[in-house]
PyMOL Python script that loads the backbone (N, CA, C, O; Angstrom):
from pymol import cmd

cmd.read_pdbstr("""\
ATOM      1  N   UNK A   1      15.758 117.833 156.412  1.00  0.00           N
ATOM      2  CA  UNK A   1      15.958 118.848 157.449  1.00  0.00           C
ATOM      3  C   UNK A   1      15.114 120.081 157.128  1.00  0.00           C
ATOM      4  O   UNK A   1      15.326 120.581 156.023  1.00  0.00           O
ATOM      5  N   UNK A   2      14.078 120.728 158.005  1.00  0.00           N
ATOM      6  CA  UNK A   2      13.284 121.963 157.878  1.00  0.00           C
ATOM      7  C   UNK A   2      14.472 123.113 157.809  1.00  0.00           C
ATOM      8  O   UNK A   2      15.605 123.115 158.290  1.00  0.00           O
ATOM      9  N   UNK A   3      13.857 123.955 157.126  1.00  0.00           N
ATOM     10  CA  UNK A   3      15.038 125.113 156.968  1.00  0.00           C
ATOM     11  C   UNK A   3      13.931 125.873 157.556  1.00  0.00           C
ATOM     12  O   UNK A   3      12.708 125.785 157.663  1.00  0.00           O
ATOM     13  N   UNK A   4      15.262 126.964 158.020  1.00  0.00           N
ATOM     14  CA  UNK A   4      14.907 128.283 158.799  1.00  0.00           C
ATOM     15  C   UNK A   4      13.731 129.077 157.863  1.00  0.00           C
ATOM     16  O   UNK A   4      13.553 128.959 156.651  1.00  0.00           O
ATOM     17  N   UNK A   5      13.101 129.798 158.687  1.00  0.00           N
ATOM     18  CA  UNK A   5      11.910 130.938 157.961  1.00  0.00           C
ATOM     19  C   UNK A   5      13.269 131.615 157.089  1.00  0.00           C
ATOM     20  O   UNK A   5      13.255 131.541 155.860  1.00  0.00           O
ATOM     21  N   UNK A   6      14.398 132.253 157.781  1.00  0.00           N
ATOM     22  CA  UNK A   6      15.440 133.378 156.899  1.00  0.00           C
ATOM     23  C   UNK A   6      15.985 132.087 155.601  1.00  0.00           C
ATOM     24  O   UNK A   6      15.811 132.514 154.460  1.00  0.00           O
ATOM     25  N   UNK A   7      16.394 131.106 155.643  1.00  0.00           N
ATOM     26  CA  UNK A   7      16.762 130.479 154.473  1.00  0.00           C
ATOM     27  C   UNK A   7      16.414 130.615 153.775  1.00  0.00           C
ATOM     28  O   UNK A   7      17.009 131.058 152.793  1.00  0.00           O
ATOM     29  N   UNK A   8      14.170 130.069 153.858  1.00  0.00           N
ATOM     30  CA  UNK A   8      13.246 129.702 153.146  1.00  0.00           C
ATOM     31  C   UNK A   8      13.309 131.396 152.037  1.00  0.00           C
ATOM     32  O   UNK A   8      13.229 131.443 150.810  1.00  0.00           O
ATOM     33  N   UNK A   9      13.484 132.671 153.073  1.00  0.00           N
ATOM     34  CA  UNK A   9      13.317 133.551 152.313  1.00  0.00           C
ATOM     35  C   UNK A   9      14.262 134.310 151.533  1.00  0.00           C
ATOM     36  O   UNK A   9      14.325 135.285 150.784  1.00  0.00           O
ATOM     37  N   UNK A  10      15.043 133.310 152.115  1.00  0.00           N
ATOM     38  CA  UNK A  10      16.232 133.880 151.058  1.00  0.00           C
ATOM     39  C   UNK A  10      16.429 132.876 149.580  1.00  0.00           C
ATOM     40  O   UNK A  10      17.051 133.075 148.537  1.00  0.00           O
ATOM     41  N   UNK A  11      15.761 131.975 149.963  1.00  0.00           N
ATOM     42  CA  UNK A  11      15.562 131.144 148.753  1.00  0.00           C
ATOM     43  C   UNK A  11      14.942 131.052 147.855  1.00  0.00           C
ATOM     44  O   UNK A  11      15.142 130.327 146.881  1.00  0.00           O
ATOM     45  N   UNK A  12      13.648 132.151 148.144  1.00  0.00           N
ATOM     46  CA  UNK A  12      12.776 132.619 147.402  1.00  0.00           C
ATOM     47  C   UNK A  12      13.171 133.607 146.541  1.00  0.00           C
ATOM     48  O   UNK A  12      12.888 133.502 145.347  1.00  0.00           O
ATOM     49  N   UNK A  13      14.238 135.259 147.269  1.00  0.00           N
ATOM     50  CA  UNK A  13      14.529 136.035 147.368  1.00  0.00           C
ATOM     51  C   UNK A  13      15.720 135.458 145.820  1.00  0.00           C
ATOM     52  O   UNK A  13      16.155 136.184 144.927  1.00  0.00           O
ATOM     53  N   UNK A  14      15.941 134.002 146.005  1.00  0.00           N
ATOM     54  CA  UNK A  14      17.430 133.955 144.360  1.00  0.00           C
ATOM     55  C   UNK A  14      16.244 133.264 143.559  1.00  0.00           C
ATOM     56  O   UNK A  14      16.582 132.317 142.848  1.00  0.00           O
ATOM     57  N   UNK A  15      15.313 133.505 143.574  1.00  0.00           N
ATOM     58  CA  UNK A  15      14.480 133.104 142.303  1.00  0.00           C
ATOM     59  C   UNK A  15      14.337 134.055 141.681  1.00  0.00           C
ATOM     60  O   UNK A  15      14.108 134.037 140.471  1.00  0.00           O
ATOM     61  N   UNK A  16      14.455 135.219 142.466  1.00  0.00           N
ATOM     62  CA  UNK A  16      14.235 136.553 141.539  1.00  0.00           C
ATOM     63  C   UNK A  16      12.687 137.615 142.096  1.00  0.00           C
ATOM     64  O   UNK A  16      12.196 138.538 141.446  1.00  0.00           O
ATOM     65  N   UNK A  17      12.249 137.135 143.358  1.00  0.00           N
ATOM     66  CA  UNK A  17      10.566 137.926 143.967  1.00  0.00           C
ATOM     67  C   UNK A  17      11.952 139.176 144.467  1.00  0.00           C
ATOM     68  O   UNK A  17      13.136 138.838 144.495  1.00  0.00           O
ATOM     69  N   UNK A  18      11.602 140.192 144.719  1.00  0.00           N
ATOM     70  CA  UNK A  18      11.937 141.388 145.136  1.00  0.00           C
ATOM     71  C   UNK A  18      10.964 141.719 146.984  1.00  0.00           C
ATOM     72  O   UNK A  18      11.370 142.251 148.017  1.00  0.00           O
ATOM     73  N   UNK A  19       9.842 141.194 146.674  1.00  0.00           N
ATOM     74  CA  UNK A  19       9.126 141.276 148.033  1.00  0.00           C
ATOM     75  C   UNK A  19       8.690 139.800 148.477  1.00  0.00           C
ATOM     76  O   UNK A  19       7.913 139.021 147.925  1.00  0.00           O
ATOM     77  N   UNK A  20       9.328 139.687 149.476  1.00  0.00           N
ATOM     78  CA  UNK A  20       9.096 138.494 150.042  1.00  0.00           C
ATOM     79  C   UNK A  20       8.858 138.916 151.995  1.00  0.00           C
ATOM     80  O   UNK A  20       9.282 139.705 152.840  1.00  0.00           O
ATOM     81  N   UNK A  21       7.894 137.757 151.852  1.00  0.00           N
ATOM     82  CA  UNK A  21       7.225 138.118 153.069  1.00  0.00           C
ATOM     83  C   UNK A  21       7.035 136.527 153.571  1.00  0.00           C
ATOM     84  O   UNK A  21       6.693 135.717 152.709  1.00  0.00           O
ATOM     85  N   UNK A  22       7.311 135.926 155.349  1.00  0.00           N
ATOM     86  CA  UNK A  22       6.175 134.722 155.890  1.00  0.00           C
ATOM     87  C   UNK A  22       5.091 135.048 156.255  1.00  0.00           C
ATOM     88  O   UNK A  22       4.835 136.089 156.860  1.00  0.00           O
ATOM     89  N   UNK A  23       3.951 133.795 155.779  1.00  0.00           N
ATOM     90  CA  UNK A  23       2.554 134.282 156.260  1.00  0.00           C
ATOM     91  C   UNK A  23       2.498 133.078 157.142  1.00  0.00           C
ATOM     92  O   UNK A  23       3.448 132.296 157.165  1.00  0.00           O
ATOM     93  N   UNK A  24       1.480 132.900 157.835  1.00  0.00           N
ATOM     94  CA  UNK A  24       1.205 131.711 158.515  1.00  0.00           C
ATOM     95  C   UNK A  24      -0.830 132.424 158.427  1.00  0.00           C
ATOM     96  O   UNK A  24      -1.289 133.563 158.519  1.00  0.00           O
ATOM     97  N   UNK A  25      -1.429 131.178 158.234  1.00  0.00           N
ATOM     98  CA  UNK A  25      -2.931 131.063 157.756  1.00  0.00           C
ATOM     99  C   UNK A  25      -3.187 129.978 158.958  1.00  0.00           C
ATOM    100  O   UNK A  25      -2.468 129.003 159.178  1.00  0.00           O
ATOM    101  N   UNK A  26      -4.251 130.317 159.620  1.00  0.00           N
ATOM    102  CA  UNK A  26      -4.899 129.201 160.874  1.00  0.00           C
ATOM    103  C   UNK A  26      -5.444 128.388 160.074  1.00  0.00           C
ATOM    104  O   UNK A  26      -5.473 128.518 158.850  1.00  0.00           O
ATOM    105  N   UNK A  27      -5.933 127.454 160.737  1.00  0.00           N
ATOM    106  CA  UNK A  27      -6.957 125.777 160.623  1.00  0.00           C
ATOM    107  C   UNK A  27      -7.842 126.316 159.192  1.00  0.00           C
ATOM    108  O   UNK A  27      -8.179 127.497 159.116  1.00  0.00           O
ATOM    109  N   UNK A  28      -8.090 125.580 158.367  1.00  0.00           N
ATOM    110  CA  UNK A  28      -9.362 125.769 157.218  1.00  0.00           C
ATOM    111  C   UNK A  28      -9.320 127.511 157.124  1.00  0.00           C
ATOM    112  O   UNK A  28     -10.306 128.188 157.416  1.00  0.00           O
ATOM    113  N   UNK A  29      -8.145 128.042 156.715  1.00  0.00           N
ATOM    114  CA  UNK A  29      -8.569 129.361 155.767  1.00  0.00           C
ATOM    115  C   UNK A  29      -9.167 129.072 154.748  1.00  0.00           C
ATOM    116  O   UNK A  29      -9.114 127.943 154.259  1.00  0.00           O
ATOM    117  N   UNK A  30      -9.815 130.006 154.268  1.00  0.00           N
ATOM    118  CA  UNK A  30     -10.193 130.039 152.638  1.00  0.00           C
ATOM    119  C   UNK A  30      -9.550 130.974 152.449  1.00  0.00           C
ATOM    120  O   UNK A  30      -8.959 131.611 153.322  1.00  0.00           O
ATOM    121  N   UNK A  31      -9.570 131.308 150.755  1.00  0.00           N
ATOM    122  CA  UNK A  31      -9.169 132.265 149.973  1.00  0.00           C
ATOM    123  C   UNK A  31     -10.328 132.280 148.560  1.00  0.00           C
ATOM    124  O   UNK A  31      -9.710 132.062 147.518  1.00  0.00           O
ATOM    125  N   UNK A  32     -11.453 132.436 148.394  1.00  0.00           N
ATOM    126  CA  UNK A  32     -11.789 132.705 147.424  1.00  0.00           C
ATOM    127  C   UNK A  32     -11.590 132.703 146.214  1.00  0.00           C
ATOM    128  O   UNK A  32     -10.400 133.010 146.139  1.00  0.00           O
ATOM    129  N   UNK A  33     -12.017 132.539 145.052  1.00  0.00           N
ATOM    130  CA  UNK A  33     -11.260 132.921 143.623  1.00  0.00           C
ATOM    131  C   UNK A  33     -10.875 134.640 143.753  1.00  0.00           C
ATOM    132  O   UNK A  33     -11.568 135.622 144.016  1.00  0.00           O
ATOM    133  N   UNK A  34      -9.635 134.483 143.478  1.00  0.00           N
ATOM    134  CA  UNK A  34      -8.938 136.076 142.964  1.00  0.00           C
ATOM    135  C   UNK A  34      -7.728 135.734 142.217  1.00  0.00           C
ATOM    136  O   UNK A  34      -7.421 134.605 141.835  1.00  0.00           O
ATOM    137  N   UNK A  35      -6.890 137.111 142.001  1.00  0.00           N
ATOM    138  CA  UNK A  35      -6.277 137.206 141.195  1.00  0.00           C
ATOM    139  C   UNK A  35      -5.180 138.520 141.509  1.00  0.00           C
ATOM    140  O   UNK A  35      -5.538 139.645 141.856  1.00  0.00           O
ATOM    141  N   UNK A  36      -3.731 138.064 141.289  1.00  0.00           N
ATOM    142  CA  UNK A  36      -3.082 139.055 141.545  1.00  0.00           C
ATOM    143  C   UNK A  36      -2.299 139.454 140.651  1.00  0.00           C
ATOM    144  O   UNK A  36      -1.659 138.587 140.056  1.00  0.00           O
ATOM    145  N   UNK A  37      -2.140 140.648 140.340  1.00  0.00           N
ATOM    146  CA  UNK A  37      -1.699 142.066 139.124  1.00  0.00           C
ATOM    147  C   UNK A  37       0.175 141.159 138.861  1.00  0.00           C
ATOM    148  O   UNK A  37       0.842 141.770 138.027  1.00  0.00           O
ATOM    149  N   UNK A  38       0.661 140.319 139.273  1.00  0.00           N
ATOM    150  CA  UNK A  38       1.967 139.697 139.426  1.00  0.00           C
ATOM    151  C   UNK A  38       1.907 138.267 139.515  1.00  0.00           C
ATOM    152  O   UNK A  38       1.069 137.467 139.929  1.00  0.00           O
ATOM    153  N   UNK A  39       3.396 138.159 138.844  1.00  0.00           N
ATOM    154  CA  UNK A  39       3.548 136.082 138.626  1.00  0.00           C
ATOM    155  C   UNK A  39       3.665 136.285 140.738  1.00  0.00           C
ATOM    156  O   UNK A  39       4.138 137.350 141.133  1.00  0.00           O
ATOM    157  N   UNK A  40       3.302 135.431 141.613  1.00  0.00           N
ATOM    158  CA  UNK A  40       3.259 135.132 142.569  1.00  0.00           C
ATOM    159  C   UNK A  40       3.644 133.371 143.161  1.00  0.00           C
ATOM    160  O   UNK A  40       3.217 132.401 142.535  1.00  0.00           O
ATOM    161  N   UNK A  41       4.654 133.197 144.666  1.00  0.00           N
ATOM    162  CA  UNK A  41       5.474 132.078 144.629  1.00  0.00           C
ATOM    163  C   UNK A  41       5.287 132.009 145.889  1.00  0.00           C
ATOM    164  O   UNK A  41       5.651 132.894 146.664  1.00  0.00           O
ATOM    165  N   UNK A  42       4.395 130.408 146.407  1.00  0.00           N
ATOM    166  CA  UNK A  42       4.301 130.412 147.595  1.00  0.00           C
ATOM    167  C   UNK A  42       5.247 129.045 148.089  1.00  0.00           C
ATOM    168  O   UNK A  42       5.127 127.906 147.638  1.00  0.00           O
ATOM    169  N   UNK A  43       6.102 129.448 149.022  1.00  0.00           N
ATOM    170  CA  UNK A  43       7.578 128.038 149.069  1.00  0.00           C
ATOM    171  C   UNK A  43       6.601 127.770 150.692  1.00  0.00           C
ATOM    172  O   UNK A  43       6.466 128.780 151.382  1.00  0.00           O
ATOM    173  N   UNK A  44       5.978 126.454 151.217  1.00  0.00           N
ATOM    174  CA  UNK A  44       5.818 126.016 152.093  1.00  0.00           C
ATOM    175  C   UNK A  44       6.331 125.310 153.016  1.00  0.00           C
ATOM    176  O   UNK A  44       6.751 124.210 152.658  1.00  0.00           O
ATOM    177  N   UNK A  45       6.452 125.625 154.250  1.00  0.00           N
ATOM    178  CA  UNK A  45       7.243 125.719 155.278  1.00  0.00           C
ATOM    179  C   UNK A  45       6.799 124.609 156.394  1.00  0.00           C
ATOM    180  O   UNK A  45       7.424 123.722 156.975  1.00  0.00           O
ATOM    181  N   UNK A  46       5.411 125.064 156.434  1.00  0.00           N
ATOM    182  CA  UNK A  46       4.594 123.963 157.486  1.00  0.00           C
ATOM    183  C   UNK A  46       3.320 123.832 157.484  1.00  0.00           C
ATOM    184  O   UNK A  46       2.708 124.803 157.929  1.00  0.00           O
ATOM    185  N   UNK A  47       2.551 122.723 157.038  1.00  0.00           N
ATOM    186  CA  UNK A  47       1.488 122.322 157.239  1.00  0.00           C
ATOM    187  C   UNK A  47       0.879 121.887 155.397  1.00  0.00           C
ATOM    188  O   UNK A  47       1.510 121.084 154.709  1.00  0.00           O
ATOM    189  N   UNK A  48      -0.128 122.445 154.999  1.00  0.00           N
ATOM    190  CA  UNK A  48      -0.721 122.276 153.396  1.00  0.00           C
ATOM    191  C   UNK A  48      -2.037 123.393 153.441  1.00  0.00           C
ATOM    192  O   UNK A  48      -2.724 123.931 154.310  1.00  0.00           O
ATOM    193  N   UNK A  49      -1.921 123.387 151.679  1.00  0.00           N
ATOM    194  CA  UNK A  49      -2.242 123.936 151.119  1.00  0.00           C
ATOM    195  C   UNK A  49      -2.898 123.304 149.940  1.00  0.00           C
ATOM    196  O   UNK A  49      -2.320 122.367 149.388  1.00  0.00           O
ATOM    197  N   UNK A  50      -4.272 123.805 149.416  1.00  0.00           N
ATOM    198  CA  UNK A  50      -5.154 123.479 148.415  1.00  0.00           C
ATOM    199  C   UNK A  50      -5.286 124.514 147.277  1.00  0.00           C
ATOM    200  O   UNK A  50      -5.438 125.735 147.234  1.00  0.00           O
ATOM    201  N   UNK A  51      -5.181 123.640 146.484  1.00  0.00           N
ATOM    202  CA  UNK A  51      -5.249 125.339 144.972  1.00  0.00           C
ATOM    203  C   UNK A  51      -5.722 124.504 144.370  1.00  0.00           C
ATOM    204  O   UNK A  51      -5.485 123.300 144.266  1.00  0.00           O
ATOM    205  N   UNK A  52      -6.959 125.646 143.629  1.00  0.00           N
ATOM    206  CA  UNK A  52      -7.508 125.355 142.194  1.00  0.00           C
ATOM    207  C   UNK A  52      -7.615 126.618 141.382  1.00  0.00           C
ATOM    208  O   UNK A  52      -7.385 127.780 141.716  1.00  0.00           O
ATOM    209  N   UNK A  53      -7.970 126.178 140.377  1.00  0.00           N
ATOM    210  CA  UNK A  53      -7.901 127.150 139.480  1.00  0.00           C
ATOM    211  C   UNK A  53      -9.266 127.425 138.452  1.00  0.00           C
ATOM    212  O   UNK A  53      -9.318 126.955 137.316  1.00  0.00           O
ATOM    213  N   UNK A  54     -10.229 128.171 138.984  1.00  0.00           N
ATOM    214  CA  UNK A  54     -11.765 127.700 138.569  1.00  0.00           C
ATOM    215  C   UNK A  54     -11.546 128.586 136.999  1.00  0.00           C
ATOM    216  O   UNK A  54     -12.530 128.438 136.274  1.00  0.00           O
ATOM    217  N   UNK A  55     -10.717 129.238 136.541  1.00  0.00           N
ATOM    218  CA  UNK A  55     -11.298 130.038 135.147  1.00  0.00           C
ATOM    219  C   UNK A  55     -10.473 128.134 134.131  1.00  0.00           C
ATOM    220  O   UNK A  55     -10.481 127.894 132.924  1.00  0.00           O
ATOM    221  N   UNK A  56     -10.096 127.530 134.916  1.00  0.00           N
ATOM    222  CA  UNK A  56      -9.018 126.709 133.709  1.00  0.00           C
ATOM    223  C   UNK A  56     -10.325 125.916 133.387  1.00  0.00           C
ATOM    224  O   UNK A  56     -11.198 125.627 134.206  1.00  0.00           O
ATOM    225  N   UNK A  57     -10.309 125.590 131.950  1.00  0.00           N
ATOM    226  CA  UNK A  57     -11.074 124.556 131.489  1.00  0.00           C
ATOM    227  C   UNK A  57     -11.451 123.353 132.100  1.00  0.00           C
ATOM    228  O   UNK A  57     -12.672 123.197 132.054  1.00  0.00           O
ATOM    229  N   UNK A  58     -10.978 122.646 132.533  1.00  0.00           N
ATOM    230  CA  UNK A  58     -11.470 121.971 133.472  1.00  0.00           C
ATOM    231  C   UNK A  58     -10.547 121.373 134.714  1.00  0.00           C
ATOM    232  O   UNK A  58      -9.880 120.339 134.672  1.00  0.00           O
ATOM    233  N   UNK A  59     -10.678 122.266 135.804  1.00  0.00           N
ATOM    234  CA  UNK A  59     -10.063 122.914 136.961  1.00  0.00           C
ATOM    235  C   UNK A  59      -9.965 121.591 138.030  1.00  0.00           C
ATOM    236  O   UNK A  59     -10.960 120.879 138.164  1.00  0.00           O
ATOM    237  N   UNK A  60      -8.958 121.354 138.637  1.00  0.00           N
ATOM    238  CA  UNK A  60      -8.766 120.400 139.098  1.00  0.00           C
ATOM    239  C   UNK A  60      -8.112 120.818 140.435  1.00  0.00           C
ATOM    240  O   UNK A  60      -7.698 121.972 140.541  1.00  0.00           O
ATOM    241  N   UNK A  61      -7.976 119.804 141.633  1.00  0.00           N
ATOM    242  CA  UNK A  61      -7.581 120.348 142.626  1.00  0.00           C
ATOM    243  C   UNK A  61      -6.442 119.679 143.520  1.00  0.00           C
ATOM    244  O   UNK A  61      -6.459 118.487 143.831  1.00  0.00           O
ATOM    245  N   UNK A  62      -5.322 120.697 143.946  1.00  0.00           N
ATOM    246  CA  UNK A  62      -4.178 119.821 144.303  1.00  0.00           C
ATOM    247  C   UNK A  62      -3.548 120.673 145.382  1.00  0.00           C
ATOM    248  O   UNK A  62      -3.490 121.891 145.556  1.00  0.00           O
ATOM    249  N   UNK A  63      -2.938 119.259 146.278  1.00  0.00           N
ATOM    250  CA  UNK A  63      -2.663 119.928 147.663  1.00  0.00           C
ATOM    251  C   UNK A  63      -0.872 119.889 148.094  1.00  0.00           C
ATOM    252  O   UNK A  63      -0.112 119.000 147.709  1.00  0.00           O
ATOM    253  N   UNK A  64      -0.584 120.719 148.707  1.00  0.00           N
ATOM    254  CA  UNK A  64       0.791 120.822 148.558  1.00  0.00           C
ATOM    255  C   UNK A  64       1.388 120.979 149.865  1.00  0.00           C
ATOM    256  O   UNK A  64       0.998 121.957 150.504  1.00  0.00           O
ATOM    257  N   UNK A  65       2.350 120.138 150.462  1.00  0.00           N
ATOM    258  CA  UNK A  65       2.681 120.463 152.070  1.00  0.00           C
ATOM    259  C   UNK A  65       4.712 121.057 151.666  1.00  0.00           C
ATOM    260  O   UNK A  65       5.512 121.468 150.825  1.00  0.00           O
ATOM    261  N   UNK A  66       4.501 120.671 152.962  1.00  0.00           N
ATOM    262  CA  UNK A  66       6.143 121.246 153.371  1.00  0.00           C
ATOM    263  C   UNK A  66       6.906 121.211 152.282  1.00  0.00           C
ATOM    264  O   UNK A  66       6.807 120.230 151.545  1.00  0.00           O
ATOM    265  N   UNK A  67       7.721 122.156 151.996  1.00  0.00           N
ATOM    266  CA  UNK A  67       9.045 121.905 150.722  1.00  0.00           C
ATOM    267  C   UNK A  67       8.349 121.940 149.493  1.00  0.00           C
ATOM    268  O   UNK A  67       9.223 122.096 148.640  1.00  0.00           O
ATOM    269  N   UNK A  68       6.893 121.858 148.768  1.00  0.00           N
ATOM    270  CA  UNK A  68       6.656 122.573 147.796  1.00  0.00           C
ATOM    271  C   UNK A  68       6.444 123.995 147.361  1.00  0.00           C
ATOM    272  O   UNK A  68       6.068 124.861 148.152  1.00  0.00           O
ATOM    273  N   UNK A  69       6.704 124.237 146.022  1.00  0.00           N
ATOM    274  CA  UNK A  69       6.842 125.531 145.594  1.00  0.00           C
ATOM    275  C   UNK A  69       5.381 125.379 144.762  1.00  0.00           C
ATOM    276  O   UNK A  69       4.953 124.576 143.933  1.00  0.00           O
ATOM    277  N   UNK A  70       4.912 126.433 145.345  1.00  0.00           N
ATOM    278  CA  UNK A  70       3.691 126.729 144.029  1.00  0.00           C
ATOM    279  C   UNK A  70       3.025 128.442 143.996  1.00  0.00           C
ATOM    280  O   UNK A  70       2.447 129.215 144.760  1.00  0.00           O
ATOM    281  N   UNK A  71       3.669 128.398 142.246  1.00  0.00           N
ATOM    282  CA  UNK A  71       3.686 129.268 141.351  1.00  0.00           C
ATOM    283  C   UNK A  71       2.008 129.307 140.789  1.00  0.00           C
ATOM    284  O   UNK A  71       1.220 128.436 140.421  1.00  0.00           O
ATOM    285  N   UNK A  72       1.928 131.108 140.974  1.00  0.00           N
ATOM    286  CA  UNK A  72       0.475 131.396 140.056  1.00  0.00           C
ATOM    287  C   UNK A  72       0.847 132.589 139.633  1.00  0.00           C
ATOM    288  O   UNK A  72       1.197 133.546 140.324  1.00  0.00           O
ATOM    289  N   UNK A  73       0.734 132.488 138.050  1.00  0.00           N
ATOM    290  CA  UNK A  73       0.555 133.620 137.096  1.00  0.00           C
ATOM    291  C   UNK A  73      -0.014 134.391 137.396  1.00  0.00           C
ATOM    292  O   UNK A  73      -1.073 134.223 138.001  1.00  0.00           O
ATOM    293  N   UNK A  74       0.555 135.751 137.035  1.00  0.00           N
ATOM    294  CA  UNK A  74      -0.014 137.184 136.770  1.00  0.00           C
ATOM    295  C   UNK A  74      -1.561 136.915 136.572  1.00  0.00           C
ATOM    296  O   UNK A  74      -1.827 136.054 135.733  1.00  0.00           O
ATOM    297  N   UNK A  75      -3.094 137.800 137.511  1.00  0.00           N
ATOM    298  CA  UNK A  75      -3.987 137.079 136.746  1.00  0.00           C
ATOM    299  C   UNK A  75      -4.891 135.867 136.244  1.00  0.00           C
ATOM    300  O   UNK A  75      -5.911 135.694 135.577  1.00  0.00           O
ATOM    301  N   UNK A  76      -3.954 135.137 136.935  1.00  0.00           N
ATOM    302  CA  UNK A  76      -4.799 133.873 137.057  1.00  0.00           C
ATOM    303  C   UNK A  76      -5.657 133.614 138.134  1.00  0.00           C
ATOM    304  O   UNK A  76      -5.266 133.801 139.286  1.00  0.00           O
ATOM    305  N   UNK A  77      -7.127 133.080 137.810  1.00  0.00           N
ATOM    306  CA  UNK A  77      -7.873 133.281 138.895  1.00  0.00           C
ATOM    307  C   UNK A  77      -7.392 131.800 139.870  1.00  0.00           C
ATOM    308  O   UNK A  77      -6.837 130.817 139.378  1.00  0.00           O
ATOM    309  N   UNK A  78      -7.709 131.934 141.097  1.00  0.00           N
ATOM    310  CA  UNK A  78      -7.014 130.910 142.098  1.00  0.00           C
ATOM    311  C   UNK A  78      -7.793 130.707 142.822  1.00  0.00           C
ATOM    312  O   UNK A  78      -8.617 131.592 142.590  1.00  0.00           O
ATOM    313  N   UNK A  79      -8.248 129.981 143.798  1.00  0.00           N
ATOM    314  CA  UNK A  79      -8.773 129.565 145.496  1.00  0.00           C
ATOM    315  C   UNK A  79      -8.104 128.548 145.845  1.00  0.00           C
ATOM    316  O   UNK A  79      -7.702 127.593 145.181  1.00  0.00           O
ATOM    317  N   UNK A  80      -7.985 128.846 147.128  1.00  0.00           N
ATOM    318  CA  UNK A  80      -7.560 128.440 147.975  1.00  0.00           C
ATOM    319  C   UNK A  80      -8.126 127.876 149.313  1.00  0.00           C
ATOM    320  O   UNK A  80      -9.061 128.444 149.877  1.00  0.00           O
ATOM    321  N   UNK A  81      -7.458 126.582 149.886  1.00  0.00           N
ATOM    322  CA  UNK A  81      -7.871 126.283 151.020  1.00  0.00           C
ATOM    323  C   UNK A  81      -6.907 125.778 152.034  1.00  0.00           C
ATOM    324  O   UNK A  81      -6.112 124.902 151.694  1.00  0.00           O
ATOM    325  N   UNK A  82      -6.899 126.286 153.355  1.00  0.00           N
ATOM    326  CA  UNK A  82      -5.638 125.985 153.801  1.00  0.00           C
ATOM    327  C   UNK A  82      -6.163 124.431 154.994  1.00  0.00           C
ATOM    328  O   UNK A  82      -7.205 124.294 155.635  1.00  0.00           O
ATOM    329  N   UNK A  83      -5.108 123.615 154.904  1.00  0.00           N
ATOM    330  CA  UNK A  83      -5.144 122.089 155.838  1.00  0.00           C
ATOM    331  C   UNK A  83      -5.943 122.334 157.470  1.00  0.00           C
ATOM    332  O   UNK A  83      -6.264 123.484 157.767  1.00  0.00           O
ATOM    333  N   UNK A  84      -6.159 121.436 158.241  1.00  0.00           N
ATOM    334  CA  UNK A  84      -6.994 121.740 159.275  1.00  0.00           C
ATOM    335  C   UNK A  84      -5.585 121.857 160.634  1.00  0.00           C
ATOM    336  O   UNK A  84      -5.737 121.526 161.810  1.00  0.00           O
ATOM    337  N   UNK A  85      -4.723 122.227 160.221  1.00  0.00           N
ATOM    338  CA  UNK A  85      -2.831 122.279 161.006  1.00  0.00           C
ATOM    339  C   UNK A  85      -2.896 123.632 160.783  1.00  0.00           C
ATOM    340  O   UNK A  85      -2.198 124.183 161.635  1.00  0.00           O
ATOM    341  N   UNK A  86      -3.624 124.780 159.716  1.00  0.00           N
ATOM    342  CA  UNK A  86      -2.830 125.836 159.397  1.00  0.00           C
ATOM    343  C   UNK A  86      -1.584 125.520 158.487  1.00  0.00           C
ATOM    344  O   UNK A  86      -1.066 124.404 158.429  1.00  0.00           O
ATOM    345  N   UNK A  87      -1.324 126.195 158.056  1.00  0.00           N
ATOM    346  CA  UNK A  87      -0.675 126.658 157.003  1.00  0.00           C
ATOM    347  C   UNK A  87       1.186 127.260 157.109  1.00  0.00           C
ATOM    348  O   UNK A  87       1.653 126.333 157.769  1.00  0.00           O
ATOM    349  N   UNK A  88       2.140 128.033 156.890  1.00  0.00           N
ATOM    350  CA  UNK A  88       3.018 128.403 157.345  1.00  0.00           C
ATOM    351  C   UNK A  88       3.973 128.331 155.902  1.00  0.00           C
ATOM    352  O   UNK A  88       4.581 127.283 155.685  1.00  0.00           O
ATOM    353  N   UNK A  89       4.082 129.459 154.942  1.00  0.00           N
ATOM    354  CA  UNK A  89       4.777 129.934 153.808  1.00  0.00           C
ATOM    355  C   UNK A  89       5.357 130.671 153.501  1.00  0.00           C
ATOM    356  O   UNK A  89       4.908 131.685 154.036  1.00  0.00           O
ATOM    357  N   UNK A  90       6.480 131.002 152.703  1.00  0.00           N
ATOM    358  CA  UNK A  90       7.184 132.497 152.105  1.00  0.00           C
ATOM    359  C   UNK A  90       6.558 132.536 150.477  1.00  0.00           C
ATOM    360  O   UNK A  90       6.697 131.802 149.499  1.00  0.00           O
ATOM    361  N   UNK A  91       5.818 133.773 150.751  1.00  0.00           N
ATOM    362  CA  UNK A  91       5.491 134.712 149.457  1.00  0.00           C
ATOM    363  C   UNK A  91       6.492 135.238 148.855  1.00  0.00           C
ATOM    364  O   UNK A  91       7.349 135.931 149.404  1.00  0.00           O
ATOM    365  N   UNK A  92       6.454 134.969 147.795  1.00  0.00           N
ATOM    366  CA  UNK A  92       7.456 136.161 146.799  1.00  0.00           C
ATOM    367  C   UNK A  92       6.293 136.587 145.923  1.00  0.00           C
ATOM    368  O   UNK A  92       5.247 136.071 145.528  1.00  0.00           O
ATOM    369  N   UNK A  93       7.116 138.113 145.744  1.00  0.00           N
ATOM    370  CA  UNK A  93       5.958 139.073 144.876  1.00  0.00           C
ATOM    371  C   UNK A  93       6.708 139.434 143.738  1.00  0.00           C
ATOM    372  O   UNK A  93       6.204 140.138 142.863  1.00  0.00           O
TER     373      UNK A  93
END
""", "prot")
cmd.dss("prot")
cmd.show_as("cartoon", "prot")
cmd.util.cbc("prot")
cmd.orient("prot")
């Protein structure tokens, strides 16, 4: 059963993020390598998502749809690519 956007963020919200926000990303976003100042938690809602991790020794790439959680360290460099459906997640900060 899909849970509500308010569940999803309240479910994020007992992991312990203090700022939680839904994003929704159109057809083939990118995201570049970056890096954010905080551990960061993206719980997916609808569609997929691509992460790699280009500073890791040897960086590999993995895609994640509905009902996964994926966690990136404080700092860790990341890119991203979002599915050709768009995207649809709760951030915790």
């Amino acid at each position: 059963m899909a849970r509500s956007r308010k569940e999803a963020e309240r479910e994020v919200r007992s992991w312990g993020f203090s700022h939680i926000f839904t994003w929704t990303d159109g057809p083939n976003a990118h995201y570049p390598p970056h890096t954010h100042s905080g551990l960061t938690t993206h719980l997916i809602l609808d569609g997929q998502l691509t992460i790699t991790y280009p500073g890791d020794q040897k960086p590999t790439r993995e895609t994640f749809g509905p009902g996964a959680r994926v966690d990136v360290d404080a700092q860790r460099l990341h890119e991203v690519w979002v599915g050709s459906e768009g995207c649809t997640y709760v951030i915790g900060e």
